[in-house]
N, C-alpha and C positions, 0 to 999 in steps of 0.2 A: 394543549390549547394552542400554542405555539403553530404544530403541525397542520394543525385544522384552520388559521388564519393562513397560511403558506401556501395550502391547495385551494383554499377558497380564492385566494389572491391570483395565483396560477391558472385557477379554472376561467375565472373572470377573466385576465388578459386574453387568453386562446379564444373562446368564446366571442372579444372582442374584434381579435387577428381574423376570426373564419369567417364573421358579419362583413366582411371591408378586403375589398382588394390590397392590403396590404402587405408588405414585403419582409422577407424572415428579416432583416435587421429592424423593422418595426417592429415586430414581433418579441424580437430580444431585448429589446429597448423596453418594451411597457412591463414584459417579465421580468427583469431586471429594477424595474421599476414597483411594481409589487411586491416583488420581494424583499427588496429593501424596507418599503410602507411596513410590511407585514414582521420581519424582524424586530422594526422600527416600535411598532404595538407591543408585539409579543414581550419585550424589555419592560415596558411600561405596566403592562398588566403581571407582571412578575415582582417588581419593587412594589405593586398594590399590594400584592398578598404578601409580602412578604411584611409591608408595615403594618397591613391589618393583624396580621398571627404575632407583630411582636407587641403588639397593644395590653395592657390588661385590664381594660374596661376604663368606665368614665373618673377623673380627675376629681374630687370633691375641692375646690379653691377654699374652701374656709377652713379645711383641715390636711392638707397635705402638706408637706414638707418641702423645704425650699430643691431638694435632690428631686424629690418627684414631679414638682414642677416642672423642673429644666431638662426631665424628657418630654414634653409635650414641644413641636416643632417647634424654633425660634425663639425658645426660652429660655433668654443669658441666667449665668445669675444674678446677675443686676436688678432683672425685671421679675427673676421667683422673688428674691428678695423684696422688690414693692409688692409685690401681688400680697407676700405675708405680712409685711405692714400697714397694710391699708384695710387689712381684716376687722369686721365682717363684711362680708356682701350677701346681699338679698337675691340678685339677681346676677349672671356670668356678665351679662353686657355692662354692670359695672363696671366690668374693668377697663370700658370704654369712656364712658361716663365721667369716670374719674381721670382718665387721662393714664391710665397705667398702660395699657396698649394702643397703637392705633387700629383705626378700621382693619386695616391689614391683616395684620397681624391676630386680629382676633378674629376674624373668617378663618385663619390657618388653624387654630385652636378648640373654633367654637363645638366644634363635633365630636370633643373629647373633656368636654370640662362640664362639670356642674357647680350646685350651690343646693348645698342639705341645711 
């Protein structure tokens, strides 16, 4: 994936260089420039897959453990802790509700939590 943003990135500057009277250090300049963008991606969509594959499926909040809790991002155990205090919930966004997370913090989570 990597490879294939790198040459797309490369193809695009040259293509840019050929359209425009401009000069090989322009040219080094924007490929240099891409390349960097495109390393820059390719890092990003690597730590993606890599949190998705360490995932193992969605959070049940009215039954998980304060351990399982506190791998979902950003989750002290201070805050698994109220999460399992404040049990039950009907709804994930109670934990908003209730003052157990803020907004924030519960967009980082909401993708990974339910309520059975």
């Amino acid at each position: 994936m990597a490879a294939l943003l790198l040459c797309v990135a490369l193809l695009q500057a040259l293509f840019v260089a050929g359209c425009s009277p401009n000069s090989t250090d322009s040219l080094q300049r924007r490929t240099a420039d891409a390349t960097a963008a495109a390393k820059r991606d390719a890092g990003a969509i690597a730590r993606g897959v890599a949190e998705g594959l360490a995932r193992k499926g969605l959070v049940d909040i009215n039954a998980a453990s304060v351990t399982e809790l506190q791998r979902l991002p950003g989750v002290t155990p201070e805050v698994a802790g109220k999460i399992v205090e404040h049990r039950p919930y009907t709804s994930t966004r109670d934990l908003v509700r209730r003052r157990i997370l803020s907004s924030a913090e519960f967009e980082r989570v909401k993708g990974q939590i339910i309520v059975k």
